[in-house]
LUMMARSE-531963 format. One record per residue: residue number from 1; residue in one letter; x, y, z of N, C-alpha, C, O, CB in turn. Coordinates in steps of 0.02 Angstrom, whole numbers. Glycine has a CB too. Layout:
BEGIN
- i,aa,nx,ny,nz,cax,cay,caz,cx,cy,cz,ox,oy,oz,cbx,cby,cbz
- NUM,a,X,Y,Z,X,Y,Z,X,Y,Z,X,Y,Z,X,Y,Z
...
END
This chain:
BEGIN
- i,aa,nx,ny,nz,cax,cay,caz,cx,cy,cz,ox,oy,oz,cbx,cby,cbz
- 1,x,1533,2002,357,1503,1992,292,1559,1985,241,1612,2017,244,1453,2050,274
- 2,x,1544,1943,196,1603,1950,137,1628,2001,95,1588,2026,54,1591,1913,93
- 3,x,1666,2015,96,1668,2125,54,1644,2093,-11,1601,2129,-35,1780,2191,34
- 4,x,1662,2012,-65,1630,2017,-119,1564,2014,-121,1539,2022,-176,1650,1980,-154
- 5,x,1521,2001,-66,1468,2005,-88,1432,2071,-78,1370,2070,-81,1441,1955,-66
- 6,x,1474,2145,-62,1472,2218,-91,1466,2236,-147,1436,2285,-169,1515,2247,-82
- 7,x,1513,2172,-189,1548,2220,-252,1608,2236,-269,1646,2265,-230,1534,2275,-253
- 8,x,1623,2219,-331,1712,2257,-312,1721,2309,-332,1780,2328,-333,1778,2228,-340
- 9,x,1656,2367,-364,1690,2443,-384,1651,2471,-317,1604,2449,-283,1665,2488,-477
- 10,x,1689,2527,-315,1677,2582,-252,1708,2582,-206,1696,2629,-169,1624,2584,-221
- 11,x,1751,2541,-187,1798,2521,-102,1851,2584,-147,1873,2588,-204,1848,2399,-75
- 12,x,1853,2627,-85,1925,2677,-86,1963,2690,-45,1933,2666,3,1921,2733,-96
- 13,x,2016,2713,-22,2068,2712,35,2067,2786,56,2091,2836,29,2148,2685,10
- 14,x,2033,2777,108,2026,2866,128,2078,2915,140,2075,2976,148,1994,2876,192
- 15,x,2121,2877,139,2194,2916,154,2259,2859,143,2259,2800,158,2195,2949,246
- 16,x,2313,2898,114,2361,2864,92,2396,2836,140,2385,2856,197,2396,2896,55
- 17,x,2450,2778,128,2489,2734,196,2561,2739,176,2592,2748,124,2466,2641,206
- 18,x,2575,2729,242,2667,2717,231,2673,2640,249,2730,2625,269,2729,2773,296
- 19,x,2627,2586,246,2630,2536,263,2637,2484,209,2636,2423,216,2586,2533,300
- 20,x,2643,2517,160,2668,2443,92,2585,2431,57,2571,2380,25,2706,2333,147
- 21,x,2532,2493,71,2488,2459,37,2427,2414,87,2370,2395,74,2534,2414,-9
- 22,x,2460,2410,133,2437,2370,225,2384,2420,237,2403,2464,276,2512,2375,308
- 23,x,2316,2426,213,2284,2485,242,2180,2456,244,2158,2399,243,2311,2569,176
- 24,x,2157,2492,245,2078,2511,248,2048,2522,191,2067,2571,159,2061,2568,283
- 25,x,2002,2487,168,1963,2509,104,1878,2527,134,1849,2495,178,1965,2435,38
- 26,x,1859,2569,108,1798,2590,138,1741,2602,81,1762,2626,28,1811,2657,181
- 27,x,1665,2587,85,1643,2599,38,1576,2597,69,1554,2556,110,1664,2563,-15
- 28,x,1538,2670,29,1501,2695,54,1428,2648,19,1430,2642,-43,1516,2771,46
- 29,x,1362,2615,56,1325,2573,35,1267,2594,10,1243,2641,43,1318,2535,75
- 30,x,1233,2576,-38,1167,2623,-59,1127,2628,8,1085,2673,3,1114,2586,-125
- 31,x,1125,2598,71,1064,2618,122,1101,2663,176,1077,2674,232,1023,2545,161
- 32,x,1180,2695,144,1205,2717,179,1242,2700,221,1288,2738,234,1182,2738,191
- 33,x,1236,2631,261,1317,2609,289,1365,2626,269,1369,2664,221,1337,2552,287
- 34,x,1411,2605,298,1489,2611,281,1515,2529,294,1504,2497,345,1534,2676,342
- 35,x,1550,2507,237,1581,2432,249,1658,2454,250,1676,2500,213,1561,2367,180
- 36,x,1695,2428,285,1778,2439,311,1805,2374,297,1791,2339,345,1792,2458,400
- 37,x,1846,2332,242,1875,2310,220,1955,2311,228,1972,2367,246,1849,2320,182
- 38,x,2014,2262,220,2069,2272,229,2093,2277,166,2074,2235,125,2095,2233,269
- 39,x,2123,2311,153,2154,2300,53,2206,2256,55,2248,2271,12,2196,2379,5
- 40,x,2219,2215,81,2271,2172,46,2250,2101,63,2282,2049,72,2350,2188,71
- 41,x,2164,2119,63,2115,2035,54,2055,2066,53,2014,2067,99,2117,1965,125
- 42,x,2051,2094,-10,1989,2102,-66,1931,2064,-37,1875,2082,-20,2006,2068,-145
- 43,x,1966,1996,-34,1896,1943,-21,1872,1902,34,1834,1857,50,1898,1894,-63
- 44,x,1913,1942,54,1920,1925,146,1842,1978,197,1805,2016,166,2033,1974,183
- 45,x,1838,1969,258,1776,1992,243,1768,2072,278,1815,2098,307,1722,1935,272
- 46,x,1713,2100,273,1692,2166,288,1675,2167,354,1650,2114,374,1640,2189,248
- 47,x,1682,2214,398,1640,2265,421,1609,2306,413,1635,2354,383,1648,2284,439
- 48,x,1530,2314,435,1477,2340,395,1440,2379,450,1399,2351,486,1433,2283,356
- 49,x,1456,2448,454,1421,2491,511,1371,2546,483,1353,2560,425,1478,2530,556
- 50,x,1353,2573,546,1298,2609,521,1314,2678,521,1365,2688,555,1237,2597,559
- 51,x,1288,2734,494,1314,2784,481,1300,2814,569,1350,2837,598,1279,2821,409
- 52,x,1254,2812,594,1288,2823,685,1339,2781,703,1381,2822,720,1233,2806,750
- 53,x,1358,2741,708,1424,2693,717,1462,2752,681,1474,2806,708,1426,2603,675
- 54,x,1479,2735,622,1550,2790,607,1534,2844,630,1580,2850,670,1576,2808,530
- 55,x,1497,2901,639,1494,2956,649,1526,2968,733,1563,3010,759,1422,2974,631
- 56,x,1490,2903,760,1518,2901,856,1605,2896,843,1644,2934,872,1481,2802,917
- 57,x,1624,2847,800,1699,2808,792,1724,2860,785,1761,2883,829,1720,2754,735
- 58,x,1711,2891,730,1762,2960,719,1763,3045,770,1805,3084,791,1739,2983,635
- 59,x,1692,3039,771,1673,3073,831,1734,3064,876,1776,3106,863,1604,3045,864
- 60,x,1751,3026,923,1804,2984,975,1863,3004,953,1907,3029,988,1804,2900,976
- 61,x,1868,2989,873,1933,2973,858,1960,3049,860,2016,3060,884,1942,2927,786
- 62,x,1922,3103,833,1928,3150,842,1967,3187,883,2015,3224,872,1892,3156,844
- 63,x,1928,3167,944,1939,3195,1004,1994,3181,1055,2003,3210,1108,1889,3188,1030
- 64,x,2032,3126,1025,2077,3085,1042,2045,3027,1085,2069,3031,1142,2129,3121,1074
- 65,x,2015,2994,1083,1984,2928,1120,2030,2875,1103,2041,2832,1146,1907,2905,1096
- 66,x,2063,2872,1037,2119,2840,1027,2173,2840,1025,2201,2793,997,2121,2827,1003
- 67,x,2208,2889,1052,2261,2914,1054,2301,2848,1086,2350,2830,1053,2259,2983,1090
- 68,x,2285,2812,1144,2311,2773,1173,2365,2715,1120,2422,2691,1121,2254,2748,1212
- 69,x,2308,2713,1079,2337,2666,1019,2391,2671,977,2408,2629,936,2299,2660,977
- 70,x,2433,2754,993,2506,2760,949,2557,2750,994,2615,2751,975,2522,2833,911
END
């Protein structure tokens, strides 16, 4: 989906980067999704999950399910 057609107030960066700014914008949707955006293309487009989707993602991430990835 297009992140402008979200909106452009409310996207926030859940946590700070050592990457130049290279990071995740996230913003929470009035029916409760979560849309995941890249910040360094505003208008580039979204990912748009459901609050079980993130809850499983982080759930995982938690637990190390991703660990593989550092």
């Amino acid at each position: 989906m297009p992140s402008l057609d979200l909106g452009a107030r409310g996207w926030t960066k859940p946590w700070s980067d050592d990457a130049g700014g290279a990071c995740v914008e996230v913003k929470k949707l009035a029916d409760g999704r979560v849309a995941v955006r890249q910040s360094t293309d505003p208008g580039g487009p979204a990912l748009v999950f459901t609050t079980r989707e993130m809850t499983s993602f982080l759930t995982g991430v938690k637990s190390g399910d991703a660990d593989f990835l550092l």
